[in-house]
DRENLO-728509 format. One record per residue (C-alpha): residue number from 1; residue in one letter; x, y, z. Coordinates in pm, 1 decimal. Example, Ala and Ser with C-alpha at 12.3 -4.5 7.8 and 13.67 -1.06 7.14 Angstrom:
2
<pt><num>1</num><residu>A</residu><c1>1230.0</c1><c2>-450.0</c2><c3>780.0</c3></pt>
<pt><num>2</num><residu>S</residu><c1>1367.0</c1><c2>-106.0</c2><c3>714.0</c3></pt>
This chain:
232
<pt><num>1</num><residu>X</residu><c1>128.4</c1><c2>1555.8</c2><c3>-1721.1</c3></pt>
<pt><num>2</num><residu>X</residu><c1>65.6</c1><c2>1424.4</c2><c3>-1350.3</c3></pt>
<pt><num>3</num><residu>X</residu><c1>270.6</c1><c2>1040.4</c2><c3>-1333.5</c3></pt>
<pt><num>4</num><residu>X</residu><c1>105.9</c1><c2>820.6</c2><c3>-1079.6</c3></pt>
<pt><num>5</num><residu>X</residu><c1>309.9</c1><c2>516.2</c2><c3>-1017.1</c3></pt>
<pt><num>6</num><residu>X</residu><c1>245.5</c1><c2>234.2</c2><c3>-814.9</c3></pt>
<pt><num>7</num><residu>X</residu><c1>542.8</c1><c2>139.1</c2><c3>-628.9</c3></pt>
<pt><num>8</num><residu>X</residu><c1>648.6</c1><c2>-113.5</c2><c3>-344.3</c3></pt>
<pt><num>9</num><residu>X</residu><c1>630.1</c1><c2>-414.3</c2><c3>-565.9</c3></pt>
<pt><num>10</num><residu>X</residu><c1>959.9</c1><c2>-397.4</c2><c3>-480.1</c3></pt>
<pt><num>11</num><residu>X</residu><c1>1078.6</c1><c2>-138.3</c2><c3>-317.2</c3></pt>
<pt><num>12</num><residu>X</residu><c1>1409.0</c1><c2>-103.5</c2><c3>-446.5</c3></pt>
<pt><num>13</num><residu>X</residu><c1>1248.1</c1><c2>-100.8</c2><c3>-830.7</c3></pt>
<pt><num>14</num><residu>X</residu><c1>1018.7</c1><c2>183.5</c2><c3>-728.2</c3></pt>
<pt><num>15</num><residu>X</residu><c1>1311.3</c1><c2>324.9</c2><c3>-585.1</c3></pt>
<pt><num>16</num><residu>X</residu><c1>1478.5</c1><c2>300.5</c2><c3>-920.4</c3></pt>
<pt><num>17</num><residu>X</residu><c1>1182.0</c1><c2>441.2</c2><c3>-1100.8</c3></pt>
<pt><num>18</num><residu>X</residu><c1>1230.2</c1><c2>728.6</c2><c3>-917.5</c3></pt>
<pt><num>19</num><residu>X</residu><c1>1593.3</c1><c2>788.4</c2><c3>-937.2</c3></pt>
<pt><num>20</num><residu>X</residu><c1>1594.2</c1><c2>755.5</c2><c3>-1301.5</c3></pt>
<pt><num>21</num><residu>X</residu><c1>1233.6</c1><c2>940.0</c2><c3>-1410.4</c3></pt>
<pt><num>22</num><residu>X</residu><c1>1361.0</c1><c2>1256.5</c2><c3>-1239.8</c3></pt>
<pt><num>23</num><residu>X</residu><c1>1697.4</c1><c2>1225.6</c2><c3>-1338.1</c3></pt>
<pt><num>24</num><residu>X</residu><c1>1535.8</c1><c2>1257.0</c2><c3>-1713.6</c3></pt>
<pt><num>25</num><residu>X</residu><c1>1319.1</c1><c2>1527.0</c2><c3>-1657.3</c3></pt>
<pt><num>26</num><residu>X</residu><c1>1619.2</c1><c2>1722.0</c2><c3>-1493.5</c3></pt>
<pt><num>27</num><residu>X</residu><c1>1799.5</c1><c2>1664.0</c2><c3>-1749.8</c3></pt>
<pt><num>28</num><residu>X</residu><c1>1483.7</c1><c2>1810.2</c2><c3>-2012.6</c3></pt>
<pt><num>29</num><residu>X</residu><c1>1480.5</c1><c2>2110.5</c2><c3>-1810.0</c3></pt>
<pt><num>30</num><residu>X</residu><c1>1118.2</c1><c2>1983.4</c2><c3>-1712.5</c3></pt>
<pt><num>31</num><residu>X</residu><c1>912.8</c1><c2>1994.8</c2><c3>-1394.5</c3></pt>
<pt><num>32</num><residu>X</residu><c1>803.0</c1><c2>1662.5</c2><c3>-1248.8</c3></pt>
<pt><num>33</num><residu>X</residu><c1>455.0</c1><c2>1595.0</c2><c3>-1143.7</c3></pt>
<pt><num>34</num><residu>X</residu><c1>462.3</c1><c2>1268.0</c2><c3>-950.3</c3></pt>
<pt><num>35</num><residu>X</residu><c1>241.9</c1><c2>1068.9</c2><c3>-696.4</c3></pt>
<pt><num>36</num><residu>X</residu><c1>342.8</c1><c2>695.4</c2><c3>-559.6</c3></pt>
<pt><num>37</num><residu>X</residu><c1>140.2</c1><c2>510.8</c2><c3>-389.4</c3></pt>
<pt><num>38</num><residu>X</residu><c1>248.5</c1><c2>176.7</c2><c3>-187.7</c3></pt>
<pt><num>39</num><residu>X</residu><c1>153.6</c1><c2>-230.1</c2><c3>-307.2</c3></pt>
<pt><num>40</num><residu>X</residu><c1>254.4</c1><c2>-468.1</c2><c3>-115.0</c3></pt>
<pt><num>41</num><residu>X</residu><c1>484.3</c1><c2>-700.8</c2><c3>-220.5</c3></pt>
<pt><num>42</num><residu>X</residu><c1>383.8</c1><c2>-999.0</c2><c3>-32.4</c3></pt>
<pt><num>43</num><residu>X</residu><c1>11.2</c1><c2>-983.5</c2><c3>-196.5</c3></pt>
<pt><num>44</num><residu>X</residu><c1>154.7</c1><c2>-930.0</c2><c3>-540.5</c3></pt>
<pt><num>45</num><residu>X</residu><c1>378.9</c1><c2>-1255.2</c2><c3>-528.0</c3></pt>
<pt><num>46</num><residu>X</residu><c1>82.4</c1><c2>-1461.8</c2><c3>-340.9</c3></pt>
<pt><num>47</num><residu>X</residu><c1>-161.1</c1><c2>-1343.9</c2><c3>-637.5</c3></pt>
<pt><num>48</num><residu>X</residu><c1>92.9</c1><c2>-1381.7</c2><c3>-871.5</c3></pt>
<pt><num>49</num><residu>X</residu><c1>173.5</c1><c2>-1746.8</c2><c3>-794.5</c3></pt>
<pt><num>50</num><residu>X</residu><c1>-177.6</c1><c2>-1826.9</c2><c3>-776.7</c3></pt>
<pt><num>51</num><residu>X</residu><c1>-296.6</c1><c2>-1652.4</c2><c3>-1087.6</c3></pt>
<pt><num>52</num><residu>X</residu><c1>-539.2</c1><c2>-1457.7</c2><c3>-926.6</c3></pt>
<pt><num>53</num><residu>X</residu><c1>-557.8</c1><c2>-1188.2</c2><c3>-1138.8</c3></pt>
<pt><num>54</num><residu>X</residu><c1>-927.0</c1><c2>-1055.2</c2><c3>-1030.2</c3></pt>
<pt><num>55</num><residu>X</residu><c1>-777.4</c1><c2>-1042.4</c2><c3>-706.5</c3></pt>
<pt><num>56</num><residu>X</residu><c1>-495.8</c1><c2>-804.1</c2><c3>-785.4</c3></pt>
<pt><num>57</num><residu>X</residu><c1>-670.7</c1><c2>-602.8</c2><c3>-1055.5</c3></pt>
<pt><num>58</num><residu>X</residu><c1>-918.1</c1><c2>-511.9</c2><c3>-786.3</c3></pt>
<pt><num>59</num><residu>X</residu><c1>-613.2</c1><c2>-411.1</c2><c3>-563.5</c3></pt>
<pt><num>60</num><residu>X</residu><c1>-464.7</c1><c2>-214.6</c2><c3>-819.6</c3></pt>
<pt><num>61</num><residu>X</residu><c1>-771.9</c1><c2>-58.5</c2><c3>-870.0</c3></pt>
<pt><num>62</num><residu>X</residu><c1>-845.5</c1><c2>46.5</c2><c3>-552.6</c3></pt>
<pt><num>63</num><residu>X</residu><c1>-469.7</c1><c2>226.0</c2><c3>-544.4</c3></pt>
<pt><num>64</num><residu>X</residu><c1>-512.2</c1><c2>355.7</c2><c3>-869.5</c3></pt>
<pt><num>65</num><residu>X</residu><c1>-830.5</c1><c2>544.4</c2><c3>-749.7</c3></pt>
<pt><num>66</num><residu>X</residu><c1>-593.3</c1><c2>728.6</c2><c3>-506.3</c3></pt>
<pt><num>67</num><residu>X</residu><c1>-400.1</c1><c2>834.2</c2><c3>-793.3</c3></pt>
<pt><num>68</num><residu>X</residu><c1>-643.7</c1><c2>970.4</c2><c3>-953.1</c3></pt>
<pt><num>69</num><residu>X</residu><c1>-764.5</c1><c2>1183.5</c2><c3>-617.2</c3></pt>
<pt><num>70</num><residu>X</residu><c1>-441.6</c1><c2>1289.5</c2><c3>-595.9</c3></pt>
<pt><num>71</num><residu>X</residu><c1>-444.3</c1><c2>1471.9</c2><c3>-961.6</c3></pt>
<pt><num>72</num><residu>X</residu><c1>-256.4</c1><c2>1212.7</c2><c3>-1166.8</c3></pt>
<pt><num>73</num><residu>X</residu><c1>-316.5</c1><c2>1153.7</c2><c3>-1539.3</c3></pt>
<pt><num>74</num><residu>X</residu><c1>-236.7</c1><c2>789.4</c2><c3>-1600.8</c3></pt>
<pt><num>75</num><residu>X</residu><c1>-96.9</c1><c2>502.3</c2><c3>-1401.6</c3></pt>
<pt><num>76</num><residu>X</residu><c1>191.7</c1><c2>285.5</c2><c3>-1426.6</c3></pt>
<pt><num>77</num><residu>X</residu><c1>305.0</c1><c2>-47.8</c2><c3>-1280.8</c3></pt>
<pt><num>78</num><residu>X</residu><c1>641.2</c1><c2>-53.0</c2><c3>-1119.2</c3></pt>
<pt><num>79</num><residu>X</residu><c1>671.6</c1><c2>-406.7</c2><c3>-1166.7</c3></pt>
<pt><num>80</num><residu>X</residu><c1>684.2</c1><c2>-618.6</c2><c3>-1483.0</c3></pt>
<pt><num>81</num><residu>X</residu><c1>622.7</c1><c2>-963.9</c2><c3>-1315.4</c3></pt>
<pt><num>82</num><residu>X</residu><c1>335.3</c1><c2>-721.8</c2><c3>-1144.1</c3></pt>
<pt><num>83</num><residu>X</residu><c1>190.6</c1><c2>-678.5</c2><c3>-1533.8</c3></pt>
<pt><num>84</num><residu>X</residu><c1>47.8</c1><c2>-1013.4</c2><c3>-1532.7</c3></pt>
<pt><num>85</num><residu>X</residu><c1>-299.4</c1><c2>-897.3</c2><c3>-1486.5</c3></pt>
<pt><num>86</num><residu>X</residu><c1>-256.7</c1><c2>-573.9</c2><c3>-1660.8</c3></pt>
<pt><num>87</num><residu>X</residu><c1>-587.7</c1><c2>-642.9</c2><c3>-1882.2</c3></pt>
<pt><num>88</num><residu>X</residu><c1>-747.0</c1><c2>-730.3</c2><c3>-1592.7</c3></pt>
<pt><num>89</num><residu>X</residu><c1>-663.3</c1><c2>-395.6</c2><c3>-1447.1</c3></pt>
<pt><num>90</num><residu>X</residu><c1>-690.1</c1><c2>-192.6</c2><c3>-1718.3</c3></pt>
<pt><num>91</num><residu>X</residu><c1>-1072.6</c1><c2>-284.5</c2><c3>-1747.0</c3></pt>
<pt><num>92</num><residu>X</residu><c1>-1168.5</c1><c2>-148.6</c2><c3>-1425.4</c3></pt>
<pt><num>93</num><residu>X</residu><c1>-906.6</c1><c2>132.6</c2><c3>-1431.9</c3></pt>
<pt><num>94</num><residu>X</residu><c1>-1013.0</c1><c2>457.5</c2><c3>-1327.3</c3></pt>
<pt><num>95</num><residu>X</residu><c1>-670.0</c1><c2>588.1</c2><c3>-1492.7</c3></pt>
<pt><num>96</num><residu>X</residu><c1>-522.1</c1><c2>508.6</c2><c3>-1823.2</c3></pt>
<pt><num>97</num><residu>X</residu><c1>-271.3</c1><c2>244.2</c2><c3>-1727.1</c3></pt>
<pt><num>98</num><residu>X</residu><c1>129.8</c1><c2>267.3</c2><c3>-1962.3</c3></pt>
<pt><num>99</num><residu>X</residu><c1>228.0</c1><c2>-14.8</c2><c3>-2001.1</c3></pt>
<pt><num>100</num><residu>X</residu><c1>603.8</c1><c2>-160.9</c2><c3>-1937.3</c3></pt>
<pt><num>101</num><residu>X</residu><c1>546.4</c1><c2>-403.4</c2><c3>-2167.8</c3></pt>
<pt><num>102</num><residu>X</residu><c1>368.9</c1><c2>-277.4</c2><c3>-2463.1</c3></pt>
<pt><num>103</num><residu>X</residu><c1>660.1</c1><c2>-38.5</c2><c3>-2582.2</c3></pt>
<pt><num>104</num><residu>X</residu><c1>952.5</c1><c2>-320.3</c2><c3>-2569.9</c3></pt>
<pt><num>105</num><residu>X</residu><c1>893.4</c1><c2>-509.8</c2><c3>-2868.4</c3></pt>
<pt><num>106</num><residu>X</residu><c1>943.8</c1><c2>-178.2</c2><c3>-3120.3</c3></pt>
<pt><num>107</num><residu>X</residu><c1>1244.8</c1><c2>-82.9</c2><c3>-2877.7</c3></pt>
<pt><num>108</num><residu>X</residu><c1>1405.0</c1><c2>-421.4</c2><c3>-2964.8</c3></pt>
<pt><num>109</num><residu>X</residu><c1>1368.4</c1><c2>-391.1</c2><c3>-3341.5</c3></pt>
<pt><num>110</num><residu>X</residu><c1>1488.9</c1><c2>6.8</c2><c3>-3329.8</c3></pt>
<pt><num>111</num><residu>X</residu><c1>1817.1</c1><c2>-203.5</c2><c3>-3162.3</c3></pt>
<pt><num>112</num><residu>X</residu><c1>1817.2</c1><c2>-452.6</c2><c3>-3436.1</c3></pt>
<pt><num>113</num><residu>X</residu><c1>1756.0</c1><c2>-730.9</c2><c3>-3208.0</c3></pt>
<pt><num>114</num><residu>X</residu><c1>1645.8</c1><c2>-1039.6</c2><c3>-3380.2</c3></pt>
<pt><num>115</num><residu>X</residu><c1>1672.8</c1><c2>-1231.7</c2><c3>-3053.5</c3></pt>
<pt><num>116</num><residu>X</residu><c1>1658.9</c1><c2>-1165.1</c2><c3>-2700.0</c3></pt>
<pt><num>117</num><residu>X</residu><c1>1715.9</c1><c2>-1375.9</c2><c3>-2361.2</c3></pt>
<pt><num>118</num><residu>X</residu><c1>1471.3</c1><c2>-1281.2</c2><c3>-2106.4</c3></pt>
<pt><num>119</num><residu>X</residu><c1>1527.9</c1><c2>-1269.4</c2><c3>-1700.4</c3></pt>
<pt><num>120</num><residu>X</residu><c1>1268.9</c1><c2>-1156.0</c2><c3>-1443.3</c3></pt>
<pt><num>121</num><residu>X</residu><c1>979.0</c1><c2>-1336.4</c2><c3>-1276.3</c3></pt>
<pt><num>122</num><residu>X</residu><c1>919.3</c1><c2>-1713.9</c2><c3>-1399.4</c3></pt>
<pt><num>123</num><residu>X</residu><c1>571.9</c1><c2>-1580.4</c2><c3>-1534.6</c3></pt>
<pt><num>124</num><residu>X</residu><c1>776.4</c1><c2>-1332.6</c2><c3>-1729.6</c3></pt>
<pt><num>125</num><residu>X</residu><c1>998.2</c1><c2>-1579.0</c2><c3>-1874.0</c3></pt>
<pt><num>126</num><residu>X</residu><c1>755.7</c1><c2>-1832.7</c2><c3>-1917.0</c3></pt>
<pt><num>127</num><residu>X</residu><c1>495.1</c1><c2>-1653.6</c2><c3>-2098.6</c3></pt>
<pt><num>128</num><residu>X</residu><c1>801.9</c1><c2>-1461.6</c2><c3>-2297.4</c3></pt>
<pt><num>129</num><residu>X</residu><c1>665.0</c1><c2>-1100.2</c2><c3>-2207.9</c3></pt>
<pt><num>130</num><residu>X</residu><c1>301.0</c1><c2>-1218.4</c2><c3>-2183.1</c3></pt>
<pt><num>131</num><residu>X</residu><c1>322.8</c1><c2>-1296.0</c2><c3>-2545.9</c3></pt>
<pt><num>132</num><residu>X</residu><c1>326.5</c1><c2>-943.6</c2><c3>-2640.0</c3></pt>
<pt><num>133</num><residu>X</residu><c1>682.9</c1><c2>-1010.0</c2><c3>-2853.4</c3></pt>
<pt><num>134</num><residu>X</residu><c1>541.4</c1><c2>-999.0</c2><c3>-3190.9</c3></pt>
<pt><num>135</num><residu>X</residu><c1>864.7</c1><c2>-862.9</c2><c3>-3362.2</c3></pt>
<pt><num>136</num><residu>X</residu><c1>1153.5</c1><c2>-1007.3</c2><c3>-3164.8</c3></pt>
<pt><num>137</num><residu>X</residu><c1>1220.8</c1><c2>-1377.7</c2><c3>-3043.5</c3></pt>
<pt><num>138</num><residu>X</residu><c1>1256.0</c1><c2>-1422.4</c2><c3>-2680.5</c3></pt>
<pt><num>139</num><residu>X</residu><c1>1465.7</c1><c2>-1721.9</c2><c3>-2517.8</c3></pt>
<pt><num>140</num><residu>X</residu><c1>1470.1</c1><c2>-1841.2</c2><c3>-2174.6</c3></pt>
<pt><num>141</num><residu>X</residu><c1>1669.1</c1><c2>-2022.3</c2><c3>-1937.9</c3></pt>
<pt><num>142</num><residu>X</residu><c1>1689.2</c1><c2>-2362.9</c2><c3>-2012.4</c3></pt>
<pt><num>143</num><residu>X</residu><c1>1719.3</c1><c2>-2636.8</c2><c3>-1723.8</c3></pt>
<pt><num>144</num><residu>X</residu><c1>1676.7</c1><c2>-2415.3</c2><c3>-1451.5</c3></pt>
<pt><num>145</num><residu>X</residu><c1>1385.2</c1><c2>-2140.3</c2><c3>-1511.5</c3></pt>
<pt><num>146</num><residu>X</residu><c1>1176.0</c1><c2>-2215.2</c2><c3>-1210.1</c3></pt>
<pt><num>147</num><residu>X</residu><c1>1510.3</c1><c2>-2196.5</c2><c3>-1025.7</c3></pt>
<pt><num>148</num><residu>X</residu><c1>1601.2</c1><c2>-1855.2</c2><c3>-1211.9</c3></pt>
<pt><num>149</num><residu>X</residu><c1>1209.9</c1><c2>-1672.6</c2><c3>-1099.1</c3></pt>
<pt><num>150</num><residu>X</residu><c1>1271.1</c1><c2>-1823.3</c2><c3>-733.2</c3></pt>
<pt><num>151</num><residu>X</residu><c1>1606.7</c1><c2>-1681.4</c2><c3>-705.4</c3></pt>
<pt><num>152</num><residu>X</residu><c1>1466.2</c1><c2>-1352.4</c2><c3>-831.0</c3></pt>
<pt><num>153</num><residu>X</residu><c1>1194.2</c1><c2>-1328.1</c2><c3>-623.3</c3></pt>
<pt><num>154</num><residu>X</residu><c1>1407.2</c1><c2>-1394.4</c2><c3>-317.8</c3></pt>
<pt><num>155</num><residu>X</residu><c1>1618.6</c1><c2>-1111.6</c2><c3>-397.9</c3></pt>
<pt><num>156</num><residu>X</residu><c1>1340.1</c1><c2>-855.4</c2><c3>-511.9</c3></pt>
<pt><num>157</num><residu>X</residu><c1>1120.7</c1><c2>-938.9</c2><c3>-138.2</c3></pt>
<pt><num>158</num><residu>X</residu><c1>1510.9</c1><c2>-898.5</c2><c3>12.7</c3></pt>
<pt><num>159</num><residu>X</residu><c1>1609.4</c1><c2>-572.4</c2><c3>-165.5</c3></pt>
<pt><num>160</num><residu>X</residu><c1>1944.3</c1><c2>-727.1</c2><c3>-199.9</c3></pt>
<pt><num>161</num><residu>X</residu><c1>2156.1</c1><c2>-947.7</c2><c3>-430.2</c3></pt>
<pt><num>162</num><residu>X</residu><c1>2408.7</c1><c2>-1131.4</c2><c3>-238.9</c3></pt>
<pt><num>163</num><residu>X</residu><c1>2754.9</c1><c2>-1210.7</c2><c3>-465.9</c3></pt>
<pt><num>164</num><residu>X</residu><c1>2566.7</c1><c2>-1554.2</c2><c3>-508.5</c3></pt>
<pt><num>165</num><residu>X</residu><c1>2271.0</c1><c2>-1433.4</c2><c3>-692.1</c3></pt>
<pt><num>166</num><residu>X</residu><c1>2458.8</c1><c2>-1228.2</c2><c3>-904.4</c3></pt>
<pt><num>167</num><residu>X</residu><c1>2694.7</c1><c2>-1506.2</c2><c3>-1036.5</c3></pt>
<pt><num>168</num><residu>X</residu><c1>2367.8</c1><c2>-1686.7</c2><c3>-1057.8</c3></pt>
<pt><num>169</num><residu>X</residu><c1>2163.3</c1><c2>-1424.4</c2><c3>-1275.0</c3></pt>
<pt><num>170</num><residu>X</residu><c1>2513.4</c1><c2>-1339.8</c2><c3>-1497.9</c3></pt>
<pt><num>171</num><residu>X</residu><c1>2549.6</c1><c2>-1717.2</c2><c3>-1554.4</c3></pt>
<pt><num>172</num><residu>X</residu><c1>2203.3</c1><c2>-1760.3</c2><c3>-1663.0</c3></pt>
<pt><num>173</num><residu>X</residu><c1>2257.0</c1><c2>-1438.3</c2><c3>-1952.5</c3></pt>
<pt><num>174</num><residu>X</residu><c1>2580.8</c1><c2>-1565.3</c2><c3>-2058.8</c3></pt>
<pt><num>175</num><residu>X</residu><c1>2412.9</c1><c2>-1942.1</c2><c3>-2187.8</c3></pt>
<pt><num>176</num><residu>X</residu><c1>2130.9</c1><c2>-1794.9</c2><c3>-2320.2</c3></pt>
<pt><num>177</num><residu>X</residu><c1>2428.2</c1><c2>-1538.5</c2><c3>-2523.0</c3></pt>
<pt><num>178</num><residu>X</residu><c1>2667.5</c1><c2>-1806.1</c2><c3>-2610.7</c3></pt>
<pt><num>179</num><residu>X</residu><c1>2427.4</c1><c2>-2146.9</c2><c3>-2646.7</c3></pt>
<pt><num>180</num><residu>X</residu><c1>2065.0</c1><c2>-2005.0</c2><c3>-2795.5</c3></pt>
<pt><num>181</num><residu>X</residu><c1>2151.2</c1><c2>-1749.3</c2><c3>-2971.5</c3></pt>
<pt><num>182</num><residu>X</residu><c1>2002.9</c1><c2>-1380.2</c2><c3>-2815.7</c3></pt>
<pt><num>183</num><residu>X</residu><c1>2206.1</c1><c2>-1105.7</c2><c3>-2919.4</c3></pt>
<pt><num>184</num><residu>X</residu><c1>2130.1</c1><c2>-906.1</c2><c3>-2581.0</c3></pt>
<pt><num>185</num><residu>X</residu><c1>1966.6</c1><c2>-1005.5</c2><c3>-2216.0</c3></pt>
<pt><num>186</num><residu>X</residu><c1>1650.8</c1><c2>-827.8</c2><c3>-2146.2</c3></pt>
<pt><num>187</num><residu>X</residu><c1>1661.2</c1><c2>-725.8</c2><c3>-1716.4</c3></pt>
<pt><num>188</num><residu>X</residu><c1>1265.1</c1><c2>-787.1</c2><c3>-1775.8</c3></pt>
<pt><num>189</num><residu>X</residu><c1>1223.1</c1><c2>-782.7</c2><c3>-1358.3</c3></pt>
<pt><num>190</num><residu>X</residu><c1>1242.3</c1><c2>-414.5</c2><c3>-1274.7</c3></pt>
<pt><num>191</num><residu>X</residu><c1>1488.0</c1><c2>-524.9</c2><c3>-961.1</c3></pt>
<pt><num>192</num><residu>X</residu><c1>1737.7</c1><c2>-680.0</c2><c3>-1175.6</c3></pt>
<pt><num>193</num><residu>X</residu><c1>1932.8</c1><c2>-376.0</c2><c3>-1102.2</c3></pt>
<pt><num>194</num><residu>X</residu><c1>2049.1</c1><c2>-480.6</c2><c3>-774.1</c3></pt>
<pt><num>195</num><residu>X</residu><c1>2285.5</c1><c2>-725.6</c2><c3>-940.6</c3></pt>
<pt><num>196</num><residu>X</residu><c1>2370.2</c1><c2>-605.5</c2><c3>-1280.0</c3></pt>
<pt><num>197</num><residu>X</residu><c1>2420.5</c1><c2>-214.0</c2><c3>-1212.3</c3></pt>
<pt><num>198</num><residu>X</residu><c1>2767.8</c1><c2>-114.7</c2><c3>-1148.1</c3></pt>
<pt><num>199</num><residu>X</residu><c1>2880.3</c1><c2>-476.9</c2><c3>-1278.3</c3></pt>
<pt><num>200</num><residu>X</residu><c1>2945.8</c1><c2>-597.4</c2><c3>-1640.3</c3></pt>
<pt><num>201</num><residu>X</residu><c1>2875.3</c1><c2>-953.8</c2><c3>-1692.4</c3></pt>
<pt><num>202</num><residu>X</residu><c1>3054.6</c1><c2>-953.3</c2><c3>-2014.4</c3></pt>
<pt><num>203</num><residu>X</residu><c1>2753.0</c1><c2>-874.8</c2><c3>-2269.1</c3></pt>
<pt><num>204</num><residu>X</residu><c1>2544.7</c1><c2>-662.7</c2><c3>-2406.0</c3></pt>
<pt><num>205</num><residu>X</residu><c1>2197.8</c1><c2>-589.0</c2><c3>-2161.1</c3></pt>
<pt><num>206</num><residu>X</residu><c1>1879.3</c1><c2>-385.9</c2><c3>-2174.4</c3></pt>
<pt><num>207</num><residu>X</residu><c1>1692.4</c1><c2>-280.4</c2><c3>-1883.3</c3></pt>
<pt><num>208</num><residu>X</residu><c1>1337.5</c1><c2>-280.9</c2><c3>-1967.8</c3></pt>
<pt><num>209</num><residu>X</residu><c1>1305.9</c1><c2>-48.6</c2><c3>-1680.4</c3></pt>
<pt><num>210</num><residu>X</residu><c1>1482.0</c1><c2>205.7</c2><c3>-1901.5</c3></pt>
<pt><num>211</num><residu>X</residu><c1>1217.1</c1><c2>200.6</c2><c3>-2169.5</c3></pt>
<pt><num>212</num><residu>X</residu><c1>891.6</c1><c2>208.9</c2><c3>-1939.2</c3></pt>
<pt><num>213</num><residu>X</residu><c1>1117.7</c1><c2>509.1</c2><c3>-1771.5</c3></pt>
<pt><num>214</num><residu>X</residu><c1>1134.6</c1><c2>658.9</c2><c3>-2116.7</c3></pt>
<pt><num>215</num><residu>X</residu><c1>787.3</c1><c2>682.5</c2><c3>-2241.1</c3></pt>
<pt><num>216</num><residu>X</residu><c1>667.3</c1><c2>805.3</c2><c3>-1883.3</c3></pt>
<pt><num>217</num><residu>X</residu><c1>883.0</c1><c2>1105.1</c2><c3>-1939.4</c3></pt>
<pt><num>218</num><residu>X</residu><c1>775.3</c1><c2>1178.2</c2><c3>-2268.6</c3></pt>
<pt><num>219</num><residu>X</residu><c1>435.2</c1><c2>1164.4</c2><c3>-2144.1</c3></pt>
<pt><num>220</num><residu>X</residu><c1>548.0</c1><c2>1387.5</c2><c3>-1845.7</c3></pt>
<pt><num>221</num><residu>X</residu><c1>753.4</c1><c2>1653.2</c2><c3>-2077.3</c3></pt>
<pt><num>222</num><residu>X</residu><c1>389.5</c1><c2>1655.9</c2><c3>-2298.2</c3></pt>
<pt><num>223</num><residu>X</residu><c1>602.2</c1><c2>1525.2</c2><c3>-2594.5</c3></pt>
<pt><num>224</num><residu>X</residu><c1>376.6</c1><c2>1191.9</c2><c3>-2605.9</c3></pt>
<pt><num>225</num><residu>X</residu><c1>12.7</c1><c2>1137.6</c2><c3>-2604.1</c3></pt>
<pt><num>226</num><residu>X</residu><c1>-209.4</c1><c2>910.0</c2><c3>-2343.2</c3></pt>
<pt><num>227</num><residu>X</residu><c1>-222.2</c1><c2>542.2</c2><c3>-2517.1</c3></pt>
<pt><num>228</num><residu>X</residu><c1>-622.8</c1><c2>551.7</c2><c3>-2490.6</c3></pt>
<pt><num>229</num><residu>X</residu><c1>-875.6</c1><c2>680.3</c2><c3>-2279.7</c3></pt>
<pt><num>230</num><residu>X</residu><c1>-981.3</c1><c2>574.4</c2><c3>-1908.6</c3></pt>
<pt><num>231</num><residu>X</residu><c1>-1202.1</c1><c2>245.6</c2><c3>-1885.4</c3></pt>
<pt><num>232</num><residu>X</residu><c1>-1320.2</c1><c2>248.0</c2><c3>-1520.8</c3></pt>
């Protein structure tokens, strides 16, 4: 099956995306059928902030149309903060859209997670996965959550994470670990990765990049089916 993904939102996830999906299809043995196209960043966090999610469903759209002329099955959304109009988008999509978000929730309790603490965008946190946790508690960080999504979206527009920011982010895990409870810290903003690979803050984390990464190459092996059929 063709991927399309739609990357630059930031760069260094879509990066990522990359790195990893065809580092699991290599290791299938499998062939890799991929298109990217570019977002931009900049409108994503503008539409974001605002909650204009017409405005960047109709954006998406529009890129997800060149997926589709470009032979690709389905559609995904390099972002997770970037899945905050995903409805929106998925009702005028000329692809079926996989979701980042949809699959986490039955990856937590496979894990035996009874609690998680989340990290990523402060709509993310806020909304605790968009309210699609209907198996697994989600925790955030307390005191200084608006500070946490700043700091994150700094670093994702920056494609870096200064020493700073990863103290920051590994402080932020450890008191939702030790003071409310979550049993692992979810990297639920696909650019965590600039400040957590290569480094162990000292407990257990998930990458829900790793499980959107997953079920697109099942999809592109042909060992999983399309969620549903194309809306737009």
């Amino acid at each position: 099956m063709h991927i399309g993904l739609i990357g630059g939102i930031g760069p260094a996830a879509t990066l990522v995306y990359y790195q990893r999906l065809t580092a699991l299809m290599r290791d299938r043995g499998k062939k890799l059928e991929l298109t990217i196209v570019q977002a931009s960043a900049d409108e994503l966090v503008a539409n974001n902030l605002a909650d204009d999610r017409t405005a960047q469903a109709e954006i998406y759209a529009k890129l997800i149309g060149r997926l589709k002329a470009a032979g690709a099955d389905c559609a995904a959304i390099t972002s997770l903060g970037g899945h905050f109009c995903y409805p929106e988008t998925e009702a005028i999509s000329p692809l079926p859209l996989i979701s980042g978000v949809t699959p986490l929730d039955t990856y937590f309790q496979a894990q035996d997670l009874g609690t998680v603490g989340l990290l990523g965008t402060e709509v993310v946190m806020r909304t605790a996965l968009y309210g699609q946790l209907k198996q697994t508690r989600a925790v955030t960080p307390q005191g200084n959550l608006e500070e946490v999504g700043k700091t994150y979206l700094e670093m994702a527009l920056s494609g870096v994470a200064t020493d700073a920011m990863r103290m920051f982010f590994f402080e932020a895990g450890r008191h939702m670990i030790t003071e409310q409870g979550a049993d692992a810290i979810v990297l639920a903003g696909t650019d965590l990765g600039l400040a957590f690979d290569g480094h162990d803050p000292g407990y257990k984390v998930i990458d829900a990049l790793d499980v959107h990464v997953a079920l697109l190459a099942d999809l592109a092996s042909g060992d999983a089916d399309l969620p549903q059929v194309a809306k737009g």
